[in-house]
TIVO-2410 file (N, C-alpha, C; in nm, 3 decimals):
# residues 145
REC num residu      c1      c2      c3 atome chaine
REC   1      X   0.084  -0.119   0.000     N      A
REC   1      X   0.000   0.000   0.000    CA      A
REC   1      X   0.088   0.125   0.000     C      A
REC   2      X   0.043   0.235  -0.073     N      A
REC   2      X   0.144   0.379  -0.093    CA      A
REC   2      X   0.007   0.465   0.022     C      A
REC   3      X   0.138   0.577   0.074     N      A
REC   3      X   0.051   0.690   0.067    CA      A
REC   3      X  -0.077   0.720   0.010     C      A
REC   4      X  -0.070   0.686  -0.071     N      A
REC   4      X  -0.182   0.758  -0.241    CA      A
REC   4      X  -0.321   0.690  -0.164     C      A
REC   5      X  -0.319   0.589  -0.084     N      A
REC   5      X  -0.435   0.475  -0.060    CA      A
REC   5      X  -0.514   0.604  -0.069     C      A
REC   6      X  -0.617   0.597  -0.117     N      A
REC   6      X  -0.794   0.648  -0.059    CA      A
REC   6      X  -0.825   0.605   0.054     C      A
REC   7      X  -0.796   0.476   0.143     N      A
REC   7      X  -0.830   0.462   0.267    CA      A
REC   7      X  -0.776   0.548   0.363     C      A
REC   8      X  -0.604   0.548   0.318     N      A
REC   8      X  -0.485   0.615   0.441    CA      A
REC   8      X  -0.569   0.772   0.445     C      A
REC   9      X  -0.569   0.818   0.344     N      A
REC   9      X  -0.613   0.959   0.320    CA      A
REC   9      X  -0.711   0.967   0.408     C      A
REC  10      X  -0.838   0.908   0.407     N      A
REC  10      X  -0.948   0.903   0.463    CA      A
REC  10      X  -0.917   0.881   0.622     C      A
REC  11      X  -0.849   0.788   0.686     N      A
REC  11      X  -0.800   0.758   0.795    CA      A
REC  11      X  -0.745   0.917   0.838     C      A
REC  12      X  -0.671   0.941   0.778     N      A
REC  12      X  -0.575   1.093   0.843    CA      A
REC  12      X  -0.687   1.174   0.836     C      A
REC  13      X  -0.792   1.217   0.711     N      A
REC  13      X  -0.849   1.324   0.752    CA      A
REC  13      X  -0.973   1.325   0.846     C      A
REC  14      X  -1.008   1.203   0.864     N      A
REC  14      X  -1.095   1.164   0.998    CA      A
REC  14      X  -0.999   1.191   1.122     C      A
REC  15      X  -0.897   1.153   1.113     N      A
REC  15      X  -0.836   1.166   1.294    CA      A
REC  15      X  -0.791   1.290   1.290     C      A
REC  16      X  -0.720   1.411   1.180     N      A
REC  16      X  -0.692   1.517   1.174    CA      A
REC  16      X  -0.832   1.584   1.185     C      A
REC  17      X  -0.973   1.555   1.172     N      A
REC  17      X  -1.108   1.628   1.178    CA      A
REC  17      X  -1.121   1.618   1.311     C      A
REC  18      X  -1.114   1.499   1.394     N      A
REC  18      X  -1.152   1.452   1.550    CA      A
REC  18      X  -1.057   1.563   1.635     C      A
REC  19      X  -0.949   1.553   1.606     N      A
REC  19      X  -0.824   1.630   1.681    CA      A
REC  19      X  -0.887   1.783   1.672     C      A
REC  20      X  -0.897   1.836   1.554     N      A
REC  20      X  -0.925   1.979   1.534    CA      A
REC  20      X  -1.068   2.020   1.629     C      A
REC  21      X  -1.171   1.945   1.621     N      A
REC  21      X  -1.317   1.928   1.727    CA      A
REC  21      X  -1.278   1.884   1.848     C      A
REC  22      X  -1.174   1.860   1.872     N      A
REC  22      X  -1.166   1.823   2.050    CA      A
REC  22      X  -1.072   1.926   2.071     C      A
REC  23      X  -0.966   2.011   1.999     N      A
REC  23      X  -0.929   2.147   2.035    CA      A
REC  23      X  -1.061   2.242   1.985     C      A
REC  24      X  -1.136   2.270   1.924     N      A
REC  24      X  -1.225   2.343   1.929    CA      A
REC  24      X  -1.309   2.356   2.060     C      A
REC  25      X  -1.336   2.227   2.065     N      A
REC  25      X  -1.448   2.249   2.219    CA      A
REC  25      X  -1.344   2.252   2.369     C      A
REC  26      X  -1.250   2.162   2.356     N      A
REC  26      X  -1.165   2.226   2.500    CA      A
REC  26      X  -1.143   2.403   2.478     C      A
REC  27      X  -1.128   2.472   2.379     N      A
REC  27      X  -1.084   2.603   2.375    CA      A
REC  27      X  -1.221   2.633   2.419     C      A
REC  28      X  -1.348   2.657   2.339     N      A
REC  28      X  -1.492   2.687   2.398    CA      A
REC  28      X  -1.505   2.644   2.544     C      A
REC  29      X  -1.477   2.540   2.583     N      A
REC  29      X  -1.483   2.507   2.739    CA      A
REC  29      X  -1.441   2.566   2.833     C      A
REC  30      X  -1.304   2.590   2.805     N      A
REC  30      X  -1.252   2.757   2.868    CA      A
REC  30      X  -1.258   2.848   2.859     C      A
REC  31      X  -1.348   2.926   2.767     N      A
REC  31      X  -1.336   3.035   2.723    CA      A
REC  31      X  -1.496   3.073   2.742     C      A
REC  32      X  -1.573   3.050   2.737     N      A
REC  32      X  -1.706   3.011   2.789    CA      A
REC  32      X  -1.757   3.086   2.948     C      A
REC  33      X  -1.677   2.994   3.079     N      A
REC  33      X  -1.688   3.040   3.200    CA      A
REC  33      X  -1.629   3.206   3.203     C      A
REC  34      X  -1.503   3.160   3.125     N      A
REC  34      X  -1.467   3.324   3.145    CA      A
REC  34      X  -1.508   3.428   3.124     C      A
REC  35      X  -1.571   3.404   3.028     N      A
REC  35      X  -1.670   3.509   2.939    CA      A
REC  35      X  -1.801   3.560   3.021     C      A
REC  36      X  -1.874   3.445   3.079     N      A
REC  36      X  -1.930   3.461   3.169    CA      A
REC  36      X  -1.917   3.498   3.299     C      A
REC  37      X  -1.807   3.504   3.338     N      A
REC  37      X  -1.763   3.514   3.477    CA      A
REC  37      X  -1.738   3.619   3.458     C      A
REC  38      X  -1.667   3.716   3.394     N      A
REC  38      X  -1.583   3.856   3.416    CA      A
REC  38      X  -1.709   3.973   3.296     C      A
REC  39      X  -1.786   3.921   3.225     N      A
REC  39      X  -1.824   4.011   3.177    CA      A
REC  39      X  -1.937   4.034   3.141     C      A
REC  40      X  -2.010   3.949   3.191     N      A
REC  40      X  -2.180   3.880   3.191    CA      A
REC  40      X  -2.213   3.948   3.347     C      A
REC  41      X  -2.320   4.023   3.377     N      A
REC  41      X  -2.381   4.045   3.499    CA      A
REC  41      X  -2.443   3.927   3.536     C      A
REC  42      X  -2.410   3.904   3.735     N      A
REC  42      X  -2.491   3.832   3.782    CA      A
REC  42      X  -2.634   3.860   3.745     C      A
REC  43      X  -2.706   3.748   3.737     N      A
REC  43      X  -2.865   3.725   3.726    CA      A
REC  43      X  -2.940   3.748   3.830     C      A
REC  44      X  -3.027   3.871   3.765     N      A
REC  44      X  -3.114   3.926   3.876    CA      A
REC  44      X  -3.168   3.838   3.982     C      A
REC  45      X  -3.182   3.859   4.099     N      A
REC  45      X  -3.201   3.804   4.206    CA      A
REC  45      X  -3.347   3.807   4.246     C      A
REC  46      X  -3.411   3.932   4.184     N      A
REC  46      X  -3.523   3.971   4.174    CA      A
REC  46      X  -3.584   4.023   4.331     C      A
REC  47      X  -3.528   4.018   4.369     N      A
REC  47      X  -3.527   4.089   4.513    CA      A
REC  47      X  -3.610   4.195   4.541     C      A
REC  48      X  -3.586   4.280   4.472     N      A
REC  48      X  -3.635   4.424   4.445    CA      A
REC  48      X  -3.602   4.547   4.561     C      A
REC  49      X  -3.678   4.601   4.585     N      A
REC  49      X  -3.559   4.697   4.690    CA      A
REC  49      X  -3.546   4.843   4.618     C      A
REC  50      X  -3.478   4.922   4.692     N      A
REC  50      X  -3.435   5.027   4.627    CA      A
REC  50      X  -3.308   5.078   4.717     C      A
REC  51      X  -3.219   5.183   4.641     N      A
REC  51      X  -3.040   5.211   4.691    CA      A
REC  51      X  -3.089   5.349   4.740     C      A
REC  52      X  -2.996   5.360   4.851     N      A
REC  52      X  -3.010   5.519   4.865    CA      A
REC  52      X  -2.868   5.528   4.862     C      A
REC  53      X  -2.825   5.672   4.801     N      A
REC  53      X  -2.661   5.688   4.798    CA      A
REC  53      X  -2.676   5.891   4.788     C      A
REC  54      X  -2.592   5.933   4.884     N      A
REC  54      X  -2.603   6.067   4.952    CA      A
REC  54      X  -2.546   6.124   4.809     C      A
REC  55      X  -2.609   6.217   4.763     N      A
REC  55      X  -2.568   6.336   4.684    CA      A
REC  55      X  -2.425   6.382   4.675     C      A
REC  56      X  -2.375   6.389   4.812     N      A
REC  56      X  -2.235   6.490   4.796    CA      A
REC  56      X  -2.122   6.323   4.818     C      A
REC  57      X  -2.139   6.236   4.752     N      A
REC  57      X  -2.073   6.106   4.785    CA      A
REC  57      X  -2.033   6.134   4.612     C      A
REC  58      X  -2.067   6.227   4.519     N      A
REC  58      X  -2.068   6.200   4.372    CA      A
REC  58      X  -2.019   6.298   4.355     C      A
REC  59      X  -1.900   6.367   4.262     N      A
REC  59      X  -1.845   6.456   4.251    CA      A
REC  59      X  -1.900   6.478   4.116     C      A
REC  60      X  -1.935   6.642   4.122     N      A
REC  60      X  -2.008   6.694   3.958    CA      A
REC  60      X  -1.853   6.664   3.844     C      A
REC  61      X  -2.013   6.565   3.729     N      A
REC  61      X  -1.905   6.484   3.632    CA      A
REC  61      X  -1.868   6.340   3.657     C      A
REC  62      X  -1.912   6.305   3.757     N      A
REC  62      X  -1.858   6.155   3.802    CA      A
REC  62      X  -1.941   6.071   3.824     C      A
REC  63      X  -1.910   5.941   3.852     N      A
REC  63      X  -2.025   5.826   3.874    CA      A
REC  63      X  -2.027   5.752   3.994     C      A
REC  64      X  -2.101   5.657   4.023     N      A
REC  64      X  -2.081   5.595   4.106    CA      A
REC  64      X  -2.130   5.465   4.109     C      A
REC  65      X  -2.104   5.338   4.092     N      A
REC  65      X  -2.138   5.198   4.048    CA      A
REC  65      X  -2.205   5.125   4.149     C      A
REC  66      X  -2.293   5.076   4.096     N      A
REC  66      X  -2.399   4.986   4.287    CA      A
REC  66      X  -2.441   4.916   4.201     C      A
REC  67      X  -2.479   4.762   4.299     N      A
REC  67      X  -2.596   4.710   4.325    CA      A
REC  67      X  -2.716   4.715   4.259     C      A
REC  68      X  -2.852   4.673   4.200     N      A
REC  68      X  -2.950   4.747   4.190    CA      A
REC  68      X  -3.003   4.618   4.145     C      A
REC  69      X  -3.099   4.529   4.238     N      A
REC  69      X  -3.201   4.421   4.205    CA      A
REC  69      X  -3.125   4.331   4.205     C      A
REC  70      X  -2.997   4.319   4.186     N      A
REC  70      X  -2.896   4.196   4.133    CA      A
REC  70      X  -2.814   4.205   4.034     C      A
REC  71      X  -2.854   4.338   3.937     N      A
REC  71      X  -2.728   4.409   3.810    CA      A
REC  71      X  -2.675   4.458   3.872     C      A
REC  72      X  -2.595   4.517   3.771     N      A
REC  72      X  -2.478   4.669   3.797    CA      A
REC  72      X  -2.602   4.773   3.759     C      A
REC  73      X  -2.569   4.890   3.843     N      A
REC  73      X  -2.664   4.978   3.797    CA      A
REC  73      X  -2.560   5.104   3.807     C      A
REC  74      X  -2.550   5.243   3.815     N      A
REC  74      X  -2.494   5.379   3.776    CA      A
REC  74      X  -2.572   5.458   3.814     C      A
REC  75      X  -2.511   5.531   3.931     N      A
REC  75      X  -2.603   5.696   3.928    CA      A
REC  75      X  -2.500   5.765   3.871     C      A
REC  76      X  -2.537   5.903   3.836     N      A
REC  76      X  -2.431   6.012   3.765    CA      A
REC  76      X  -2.417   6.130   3.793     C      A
REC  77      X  -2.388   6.220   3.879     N      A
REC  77      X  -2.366   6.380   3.850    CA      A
REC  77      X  -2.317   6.417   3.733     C      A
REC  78      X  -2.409   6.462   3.597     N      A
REC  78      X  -2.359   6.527   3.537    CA      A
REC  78      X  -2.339   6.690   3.525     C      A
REC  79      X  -2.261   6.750   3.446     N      A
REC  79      X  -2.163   6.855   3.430    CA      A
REC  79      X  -2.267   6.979   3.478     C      A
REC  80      X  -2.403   6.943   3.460     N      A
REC  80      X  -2.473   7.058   3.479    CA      A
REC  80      X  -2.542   7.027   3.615     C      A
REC  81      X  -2.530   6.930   3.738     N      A
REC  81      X  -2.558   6.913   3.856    CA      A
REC  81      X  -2.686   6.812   3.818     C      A
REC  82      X  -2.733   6.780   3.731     N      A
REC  82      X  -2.852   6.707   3.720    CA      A
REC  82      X  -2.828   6.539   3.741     C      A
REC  83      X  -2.864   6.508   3.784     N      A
REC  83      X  -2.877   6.334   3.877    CA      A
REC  83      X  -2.960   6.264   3.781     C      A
REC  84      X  -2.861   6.114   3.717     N      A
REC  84      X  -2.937   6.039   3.622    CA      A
REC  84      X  -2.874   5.851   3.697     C      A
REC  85      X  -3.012   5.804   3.703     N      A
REC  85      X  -2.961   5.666   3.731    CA      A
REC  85      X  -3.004   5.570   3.632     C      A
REC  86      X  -2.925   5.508   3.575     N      A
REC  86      X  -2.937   5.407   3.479    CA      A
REC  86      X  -2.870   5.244   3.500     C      A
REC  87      X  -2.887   5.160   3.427     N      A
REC  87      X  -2.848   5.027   3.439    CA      A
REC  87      X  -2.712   5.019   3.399     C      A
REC  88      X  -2.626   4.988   3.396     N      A
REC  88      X  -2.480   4.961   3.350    CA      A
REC  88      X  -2.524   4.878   3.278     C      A
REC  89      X  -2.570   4.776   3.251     N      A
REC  89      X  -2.541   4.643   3.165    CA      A
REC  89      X  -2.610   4.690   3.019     C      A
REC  90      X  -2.487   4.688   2.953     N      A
REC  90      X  -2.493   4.716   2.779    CA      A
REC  90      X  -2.613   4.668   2.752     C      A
REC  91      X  -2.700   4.727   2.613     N      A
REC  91      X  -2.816   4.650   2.545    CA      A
REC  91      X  -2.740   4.522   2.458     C      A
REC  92      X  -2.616   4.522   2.447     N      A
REC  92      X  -2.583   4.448   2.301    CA      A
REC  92      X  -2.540   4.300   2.332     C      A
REC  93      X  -2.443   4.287   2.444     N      A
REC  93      X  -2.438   4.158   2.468    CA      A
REC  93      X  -2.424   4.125   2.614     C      A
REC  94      X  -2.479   4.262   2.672     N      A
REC  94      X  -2.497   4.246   2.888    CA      A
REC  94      X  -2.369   4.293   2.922     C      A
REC  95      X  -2.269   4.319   2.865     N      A
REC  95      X  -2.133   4.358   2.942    CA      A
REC  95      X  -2.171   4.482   3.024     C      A
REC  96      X  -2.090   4.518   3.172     N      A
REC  96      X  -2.097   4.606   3.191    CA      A
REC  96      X  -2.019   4.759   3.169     C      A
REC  97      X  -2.106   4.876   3.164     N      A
REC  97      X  -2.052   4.975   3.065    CA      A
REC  97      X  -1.949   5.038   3.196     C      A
REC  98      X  -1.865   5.108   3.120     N      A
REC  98      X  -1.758   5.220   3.213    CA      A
REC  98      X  -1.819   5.358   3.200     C      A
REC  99      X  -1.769   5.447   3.294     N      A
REC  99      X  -1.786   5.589   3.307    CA      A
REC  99      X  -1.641   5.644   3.270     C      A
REC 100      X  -1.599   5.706   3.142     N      A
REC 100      X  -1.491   5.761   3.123    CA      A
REC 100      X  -1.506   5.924   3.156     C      A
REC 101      X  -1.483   5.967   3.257     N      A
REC 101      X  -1.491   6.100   3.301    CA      A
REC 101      X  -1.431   6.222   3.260     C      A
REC 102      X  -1.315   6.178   3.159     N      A
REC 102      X  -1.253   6.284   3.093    CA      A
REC 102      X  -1.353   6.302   2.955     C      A
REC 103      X  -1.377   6.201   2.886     N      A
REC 103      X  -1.470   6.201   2.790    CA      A
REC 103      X  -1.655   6.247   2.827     C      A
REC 104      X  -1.648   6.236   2.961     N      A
REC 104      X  -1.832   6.202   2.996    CA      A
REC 104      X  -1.891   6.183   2.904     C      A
REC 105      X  -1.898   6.062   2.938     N      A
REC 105      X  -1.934   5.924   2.842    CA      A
REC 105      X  -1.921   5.780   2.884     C      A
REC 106      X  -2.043   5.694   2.849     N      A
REC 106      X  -1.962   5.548   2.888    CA      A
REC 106      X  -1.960   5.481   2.775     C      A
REC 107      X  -1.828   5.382   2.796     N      A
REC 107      X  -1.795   5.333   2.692    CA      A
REC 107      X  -1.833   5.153   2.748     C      A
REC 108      X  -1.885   5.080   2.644     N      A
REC 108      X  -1.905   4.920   2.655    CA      A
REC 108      X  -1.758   4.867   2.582     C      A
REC 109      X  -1.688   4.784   2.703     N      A
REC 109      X  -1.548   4.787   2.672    CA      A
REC 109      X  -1.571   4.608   2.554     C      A
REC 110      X  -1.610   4.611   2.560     N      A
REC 110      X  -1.696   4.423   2.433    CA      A
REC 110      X  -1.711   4.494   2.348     C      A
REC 111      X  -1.773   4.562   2.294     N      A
REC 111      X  -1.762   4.621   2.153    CA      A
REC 111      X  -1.760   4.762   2.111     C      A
REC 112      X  -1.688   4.853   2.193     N      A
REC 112      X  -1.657   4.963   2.171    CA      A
REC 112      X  -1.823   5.089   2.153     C      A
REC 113      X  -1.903   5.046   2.219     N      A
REC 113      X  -2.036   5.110   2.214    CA      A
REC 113      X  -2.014   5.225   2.344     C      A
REC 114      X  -2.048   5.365   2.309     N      A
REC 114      X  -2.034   5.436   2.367    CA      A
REC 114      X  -2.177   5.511   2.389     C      A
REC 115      X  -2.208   5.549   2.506     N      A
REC 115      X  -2.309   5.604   2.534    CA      A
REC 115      X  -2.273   5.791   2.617     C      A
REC 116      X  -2.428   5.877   2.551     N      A
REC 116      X  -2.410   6.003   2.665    CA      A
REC 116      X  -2.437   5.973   2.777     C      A
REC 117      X  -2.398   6.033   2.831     N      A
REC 117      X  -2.458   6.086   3.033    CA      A
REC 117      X  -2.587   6.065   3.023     C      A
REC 118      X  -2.696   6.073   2.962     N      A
REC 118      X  -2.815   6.007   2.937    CA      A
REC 118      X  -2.813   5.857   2.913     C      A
REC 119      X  -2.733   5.742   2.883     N      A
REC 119      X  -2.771   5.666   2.847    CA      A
REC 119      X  -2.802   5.645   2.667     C      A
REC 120      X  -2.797   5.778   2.612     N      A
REC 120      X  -2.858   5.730   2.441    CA      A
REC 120      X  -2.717   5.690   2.381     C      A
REC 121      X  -2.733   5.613   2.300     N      A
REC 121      X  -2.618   5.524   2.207    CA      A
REC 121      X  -2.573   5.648   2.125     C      A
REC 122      X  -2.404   5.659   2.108     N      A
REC 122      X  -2.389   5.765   2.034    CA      A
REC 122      X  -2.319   5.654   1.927     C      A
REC 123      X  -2.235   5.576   1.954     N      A
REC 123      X  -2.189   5.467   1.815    CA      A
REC 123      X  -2.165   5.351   1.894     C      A
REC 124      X  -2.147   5.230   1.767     N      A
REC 124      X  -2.101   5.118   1.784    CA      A
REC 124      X  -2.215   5.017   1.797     C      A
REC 125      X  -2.214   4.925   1.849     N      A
REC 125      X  -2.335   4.810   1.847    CA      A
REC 125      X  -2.460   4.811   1.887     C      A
REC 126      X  -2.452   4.867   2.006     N      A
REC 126      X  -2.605   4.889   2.106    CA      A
REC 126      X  -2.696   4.937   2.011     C      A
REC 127      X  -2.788   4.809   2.051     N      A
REC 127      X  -2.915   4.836   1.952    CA      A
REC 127      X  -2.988   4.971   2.045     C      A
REC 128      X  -3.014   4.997   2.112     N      A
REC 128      X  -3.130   5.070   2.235    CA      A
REC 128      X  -3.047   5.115   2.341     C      A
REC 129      X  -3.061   5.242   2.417     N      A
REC 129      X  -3.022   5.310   2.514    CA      A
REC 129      X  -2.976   5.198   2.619     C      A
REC 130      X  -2.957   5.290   2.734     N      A
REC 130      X  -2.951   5.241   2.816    CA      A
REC 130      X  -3.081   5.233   2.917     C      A
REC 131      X  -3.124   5.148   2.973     N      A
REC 131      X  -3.251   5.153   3.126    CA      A
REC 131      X  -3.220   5.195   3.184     C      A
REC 132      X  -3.337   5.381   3.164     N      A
REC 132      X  -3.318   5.456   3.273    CA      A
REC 132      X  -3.382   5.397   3.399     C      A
REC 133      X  -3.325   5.448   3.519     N      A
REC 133      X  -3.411   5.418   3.631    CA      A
REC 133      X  -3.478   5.469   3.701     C      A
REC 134      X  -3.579   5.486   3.776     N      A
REC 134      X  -3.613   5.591   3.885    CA      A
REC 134      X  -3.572   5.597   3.981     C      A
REC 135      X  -3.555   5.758   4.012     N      A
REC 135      X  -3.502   5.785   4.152    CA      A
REC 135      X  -3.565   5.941   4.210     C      A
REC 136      X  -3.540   5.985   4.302     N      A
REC 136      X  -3.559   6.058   4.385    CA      A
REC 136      X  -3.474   6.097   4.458     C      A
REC 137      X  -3.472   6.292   4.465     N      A
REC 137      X  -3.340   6.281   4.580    CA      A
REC 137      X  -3.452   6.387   4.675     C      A
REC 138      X  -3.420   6.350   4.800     N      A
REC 138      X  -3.420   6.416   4.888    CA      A
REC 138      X  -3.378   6.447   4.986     C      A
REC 139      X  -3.317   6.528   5.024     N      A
REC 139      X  -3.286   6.587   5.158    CA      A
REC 139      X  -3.172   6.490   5.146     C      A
REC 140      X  -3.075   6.577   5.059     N      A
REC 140      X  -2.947   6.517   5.040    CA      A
REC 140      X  -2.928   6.401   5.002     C      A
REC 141      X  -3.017   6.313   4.976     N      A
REC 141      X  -3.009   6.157   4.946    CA      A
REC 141      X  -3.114   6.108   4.796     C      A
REC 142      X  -3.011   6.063   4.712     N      A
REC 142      X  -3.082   5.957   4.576    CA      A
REC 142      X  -3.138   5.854   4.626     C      A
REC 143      X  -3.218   5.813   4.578     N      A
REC 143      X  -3.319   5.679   4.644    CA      A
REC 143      X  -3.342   5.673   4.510     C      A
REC 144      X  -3.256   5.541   4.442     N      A
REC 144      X  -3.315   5.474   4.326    CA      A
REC 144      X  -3.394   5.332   4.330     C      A
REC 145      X  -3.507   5.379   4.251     N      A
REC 145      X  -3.631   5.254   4.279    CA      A
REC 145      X  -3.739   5.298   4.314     C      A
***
């Protein structure tokens, strides 16, 4: 028998196909948790509830990251003193978004989707804003929920 066989051939590209699908799925197998673990929000707990977080705890222009039902959620002092609380977790694939404060703006670090201090999509993937939330401040204190 040569090389040339039609069987040998067939033999190699069956065990060279098996080999390539058992590195495919060990790579997915690891890569999978991680994905989920570092950039997927825990699953709402459904708890419900609401955050209170003091006004002068937020410097005008800045953010502050919490809790909220079981997501990531964001309150904001923006530039003009006005108080906005929204969800952190991207519309596009759940990652959670950053507050870049030199830019004011958040950016979704998974696919480069950037949002205003409002929450509205200015580019990149995000199909839909961000979920605003309700809140209330009084007497020095945000109460979102």
């Amino acid at each position: 028998m040569s090389v040339r066989d039609p069987d040998k051939r067939t033999f190699i590209r069956v065990c060279l196909g098996g080999v390539a699908t058992l590195a495919a799925v060990g790579v997915a197998a690891v890569t999978y948790p991680l994905f989920r673990y570092y950039l997927v929000p825990k699953p709402s707990s459904g708890s419900g509830g609401k955050t209170s977080i003091g006004v002068n705890e937020i410097a005008v222009g800045d953010a502050k990251f919490f809790d909220y039902n079981g997501t990531a959620a964001v309150v904001l002092k923006k530039q003009d003193g006005t108080i906005v609380a929204l969800s952190a977790v991207c519309p596009h694939l759940g990652c959670i978004v950053q507050w870049e404060r030199d830019r004011q703006d958040f950016l979704c670090p998974c696919h480069a989707g950037y949002f205003t201090p409002d929450g509205v999509v200015i580019s990149g993937p995000p199909p839909r804003a961000l979920e605003k939330l309700p809140l209330t401040v009084t007497n020095g204190m945000i109460t979102i929920g």
